[in-house]
C-alpha positions in Angstrom: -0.6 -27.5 3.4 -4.3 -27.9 2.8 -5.7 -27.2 5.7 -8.0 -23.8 6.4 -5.1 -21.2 6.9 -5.7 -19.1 10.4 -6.3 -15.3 10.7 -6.3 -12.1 13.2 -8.5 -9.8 11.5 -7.3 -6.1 12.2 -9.5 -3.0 11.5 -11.4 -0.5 13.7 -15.3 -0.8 12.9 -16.7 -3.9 14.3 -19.4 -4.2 12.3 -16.8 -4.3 8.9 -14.4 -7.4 10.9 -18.5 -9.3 11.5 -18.7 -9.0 7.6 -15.3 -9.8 6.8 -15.8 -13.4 9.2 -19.4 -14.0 7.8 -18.1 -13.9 4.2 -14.8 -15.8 4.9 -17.2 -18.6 6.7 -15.5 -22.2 7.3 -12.8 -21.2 4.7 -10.7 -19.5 6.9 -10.2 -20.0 10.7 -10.7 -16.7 12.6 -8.9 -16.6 15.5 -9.0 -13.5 16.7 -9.9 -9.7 16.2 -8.4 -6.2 16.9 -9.7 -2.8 17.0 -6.6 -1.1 17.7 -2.6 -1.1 17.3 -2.2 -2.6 20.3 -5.3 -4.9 20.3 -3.7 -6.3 17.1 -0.7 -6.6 18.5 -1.2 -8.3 21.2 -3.8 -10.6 20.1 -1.2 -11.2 17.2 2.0 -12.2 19.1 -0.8 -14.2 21.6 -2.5 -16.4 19.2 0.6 -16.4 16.5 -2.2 -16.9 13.2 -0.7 -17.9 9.8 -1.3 -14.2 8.4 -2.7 -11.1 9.7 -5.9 -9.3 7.6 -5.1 -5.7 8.6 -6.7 -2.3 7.5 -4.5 -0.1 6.6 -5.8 3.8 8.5 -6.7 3.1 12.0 -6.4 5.6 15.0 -2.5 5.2 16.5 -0.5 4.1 13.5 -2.9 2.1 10.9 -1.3 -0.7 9.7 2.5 0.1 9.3 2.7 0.2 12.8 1.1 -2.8 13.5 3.6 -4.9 11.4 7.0 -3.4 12.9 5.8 -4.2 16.3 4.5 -7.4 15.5 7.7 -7.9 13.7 10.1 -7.3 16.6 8.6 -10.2 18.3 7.3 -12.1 15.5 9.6 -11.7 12.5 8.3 -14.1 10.3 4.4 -13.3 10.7 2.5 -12.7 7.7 0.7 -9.9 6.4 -2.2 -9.2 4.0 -3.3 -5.6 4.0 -7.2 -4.8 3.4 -8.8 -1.5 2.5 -11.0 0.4 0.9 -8.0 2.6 -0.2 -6.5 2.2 -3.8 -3.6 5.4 -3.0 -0.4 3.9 -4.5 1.2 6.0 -1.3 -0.8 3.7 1.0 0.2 0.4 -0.9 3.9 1.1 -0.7 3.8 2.2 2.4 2.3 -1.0 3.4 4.7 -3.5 1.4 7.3 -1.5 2.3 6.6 -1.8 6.4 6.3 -5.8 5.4 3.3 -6.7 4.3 3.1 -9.7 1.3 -0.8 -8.4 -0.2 -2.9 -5.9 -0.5 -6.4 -6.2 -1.8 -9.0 -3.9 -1.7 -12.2 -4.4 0.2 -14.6 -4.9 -3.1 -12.8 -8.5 -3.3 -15.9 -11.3 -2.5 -15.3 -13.7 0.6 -13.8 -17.1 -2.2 -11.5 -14.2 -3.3 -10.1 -13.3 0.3 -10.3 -16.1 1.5 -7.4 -17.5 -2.0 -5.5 -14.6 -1.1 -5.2 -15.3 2.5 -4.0 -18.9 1.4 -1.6 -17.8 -0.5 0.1 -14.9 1.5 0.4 -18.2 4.3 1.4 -20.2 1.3 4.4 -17.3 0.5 3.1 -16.0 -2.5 2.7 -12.4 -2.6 -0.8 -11.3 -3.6 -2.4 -7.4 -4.8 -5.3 -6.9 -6.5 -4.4 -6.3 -10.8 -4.1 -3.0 -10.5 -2.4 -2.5 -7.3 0.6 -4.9 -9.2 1.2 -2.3 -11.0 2.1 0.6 -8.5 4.5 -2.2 -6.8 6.1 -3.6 -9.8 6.6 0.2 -10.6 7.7 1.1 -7.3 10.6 -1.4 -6.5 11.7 -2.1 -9.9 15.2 -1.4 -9.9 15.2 -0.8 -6.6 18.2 0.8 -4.7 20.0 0.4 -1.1 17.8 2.0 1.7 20.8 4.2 1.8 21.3 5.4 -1.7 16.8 6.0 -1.8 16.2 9.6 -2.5 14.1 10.4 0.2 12.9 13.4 -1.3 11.4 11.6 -4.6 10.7 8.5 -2.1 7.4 10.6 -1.0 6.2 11.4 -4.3 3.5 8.9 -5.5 3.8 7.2 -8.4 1.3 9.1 -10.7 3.1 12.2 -9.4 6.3 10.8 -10.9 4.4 10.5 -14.0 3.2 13.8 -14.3 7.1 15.4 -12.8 8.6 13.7 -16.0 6.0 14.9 -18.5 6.8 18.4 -17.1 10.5 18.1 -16.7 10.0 17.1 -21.0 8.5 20.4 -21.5 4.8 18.9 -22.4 1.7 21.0 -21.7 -0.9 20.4 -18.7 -3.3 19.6 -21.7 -0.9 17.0 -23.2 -0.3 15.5 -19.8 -4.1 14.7 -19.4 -4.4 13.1 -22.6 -1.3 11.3 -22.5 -2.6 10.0 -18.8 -6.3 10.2 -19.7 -6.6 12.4 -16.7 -8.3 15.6 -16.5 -6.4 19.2 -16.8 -7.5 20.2 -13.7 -6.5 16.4 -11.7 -2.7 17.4 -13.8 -2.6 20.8 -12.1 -3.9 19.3 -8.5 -0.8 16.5 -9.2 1.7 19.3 -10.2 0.3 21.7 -6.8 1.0 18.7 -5.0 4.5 18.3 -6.2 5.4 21.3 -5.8 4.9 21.4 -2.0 6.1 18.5 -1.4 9.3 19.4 -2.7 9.1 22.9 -1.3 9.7 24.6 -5.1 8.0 27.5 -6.5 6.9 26.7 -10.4 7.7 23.9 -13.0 10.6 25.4 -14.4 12.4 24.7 -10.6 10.4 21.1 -11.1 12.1 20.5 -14.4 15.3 21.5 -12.9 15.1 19.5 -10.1 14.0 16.4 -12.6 17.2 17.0 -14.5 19.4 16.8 -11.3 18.1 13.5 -10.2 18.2 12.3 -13.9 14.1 11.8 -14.3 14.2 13.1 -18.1 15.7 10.6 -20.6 
């Protein structure tokens, strides 16, 4: 296939889905736009594109919702997820609901325009270093029913910072060790903590050791 690939272009600020068409020019073949869940939807399912450029936080269910209702009807439709959000939460939410990319919205219109091509092409496509948070994320990765749900929400620099707890190392040793500030350690270790419902680290180490985090 050599031809231009064909896109619905999915986000909620007309003036960003003008930009994104201006810079994809003849390269890509826009065939339609939505503004909203079910404007994507339906204009997805209508005109059946090769792949679908979606945002991923818009009003009503952002892009993950998008894809499983577009999916019930079109289960082989193609997505390549665009935003200005780098959140490893956001990116595996959004491979996880289906989507094949995810490229942030600093990539020039030659750029989008490859990726697009190759998400219709079957390759999956992420910006470097979004690779990594997916490669992380699903390496090794278990039956839907044996996924801790609980460890499931953390992200992935959380799980970073858990371990380095659960191992006894100092806020001040995590920074260096993750070239991250002590106080962005403490606002990842607050963060556990309530997601997890616990109290201090020594019930994070604990819980660590249960789920066999620690080497």
């Amino acid at each position: 296939m050599t031809e231009a690939p064909s896109v619905v272009i999915v986000d909620d600020h007309r003036i960003f889905r003008t930009g994104v068409k201006a810079e994809l020019g003849e390269l890509v073949e826009v065939l339609g736009e939505g503004e909203t869940v079910e404007e994507a939807v339906r204009a997805t399912v209508e005109l059946e594109p090769d792949v679908v450029l979606l945002d991923v936080h818009m009003p009503g269910g952002g892009g993950v919702e998008v894809i499983e209702q577009v999916s019930k009807a079109r289960p082989q439709q193609r997505f390549l997820a665009l935003s200005v959000s780098d959140d490893p939460q956001d990116v595996i939410a959004i491979v996880r609901a289906g989507a094949r990319g995810y490229v942030t919205k600093t990539i020039t219109g030659e750029e989008l325009a490859d990726a697009v091509r190759r998400v219709r092409d079957g390759d999956a496509v992420f910006s470097p270093r979004l690779a990594g948070f997916v490669l992380d994320a699903f390496a090794g990765d278990l039956p839907a029913e044996e996924v801790d749900p609980e460890l499931d929400q953390l992200t992935a620099r959380e799980r970073e910072v858990l371990r380095y707890i659960a191992r006894g190392y100092l806020y001040k040793e995590i920074g260096l060790r993750l070239n991250i500030s002590v106080k962005t350690v403490e606002a990842h270790v607050s963060s556990v903590l309530r997601k997890l419902q616990l109290s201090n680290r020594h019930e994070l180490s604990r819980w660590a050791v249960s789920r066999r985090l620690v080497d």
